[in-house]
N, C-alpha and C positions, 0 to 999 in steps of 0.2 A: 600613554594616552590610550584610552578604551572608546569602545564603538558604544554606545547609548540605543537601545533596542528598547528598553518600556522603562517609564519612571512615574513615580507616584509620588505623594506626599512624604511619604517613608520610607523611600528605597528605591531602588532601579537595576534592572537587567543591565549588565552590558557585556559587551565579546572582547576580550582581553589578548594581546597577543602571548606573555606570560601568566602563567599558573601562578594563582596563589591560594593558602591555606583557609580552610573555612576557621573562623575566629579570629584570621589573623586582622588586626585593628590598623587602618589607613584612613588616609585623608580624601575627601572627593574637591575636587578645584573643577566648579561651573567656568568653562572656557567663558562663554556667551555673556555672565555676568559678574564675572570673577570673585564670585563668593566661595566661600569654603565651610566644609562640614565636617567632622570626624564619622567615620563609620567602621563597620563590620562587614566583613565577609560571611554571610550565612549560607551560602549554599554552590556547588560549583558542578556544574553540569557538564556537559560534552567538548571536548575541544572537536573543533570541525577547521576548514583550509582559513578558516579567520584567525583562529584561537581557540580560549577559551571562553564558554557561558560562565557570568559569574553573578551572583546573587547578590546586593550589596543593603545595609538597612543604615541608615543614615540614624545616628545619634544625637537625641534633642534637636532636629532639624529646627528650621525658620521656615515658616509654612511658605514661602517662596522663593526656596533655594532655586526650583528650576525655573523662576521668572515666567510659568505656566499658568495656567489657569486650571488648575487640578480638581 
């Protein structure tokens, strides 16, 4: 379970407690609206006392995964 720090159309920040590899391919599961996307890891930044920053780019999303207003 990751902390949600910025999301957009096509991806979102978030602070993970486990490291993972940039490229490596996962699933994202919207708790709020129980949708699901495959994505990518594209970018992994700082681990700080949360975790880690992780970069993530949602594949073929549905322009309302995050139930936003984007």
């Amino acid at each position: 379970e990751a902390q949600t720090r910025i999301v957009g159309p096509y991806g979102c920040m978030v602070v993970l407690e486990q490291s993972l590899e940039v490229e490596q391919h996962i699933r994202i599961i919207n708790l709020l609206t129980s949708k699901t996307n495959p994505a990518v890891i594209v970018w992994r930044g700082h681990q700080g006392a949360e975790g880690w920053e992780l970069g993530i780019e949602l594949i073929d999303p549905e322009m309302n995964f995050w139930g936003l207003d984007l």
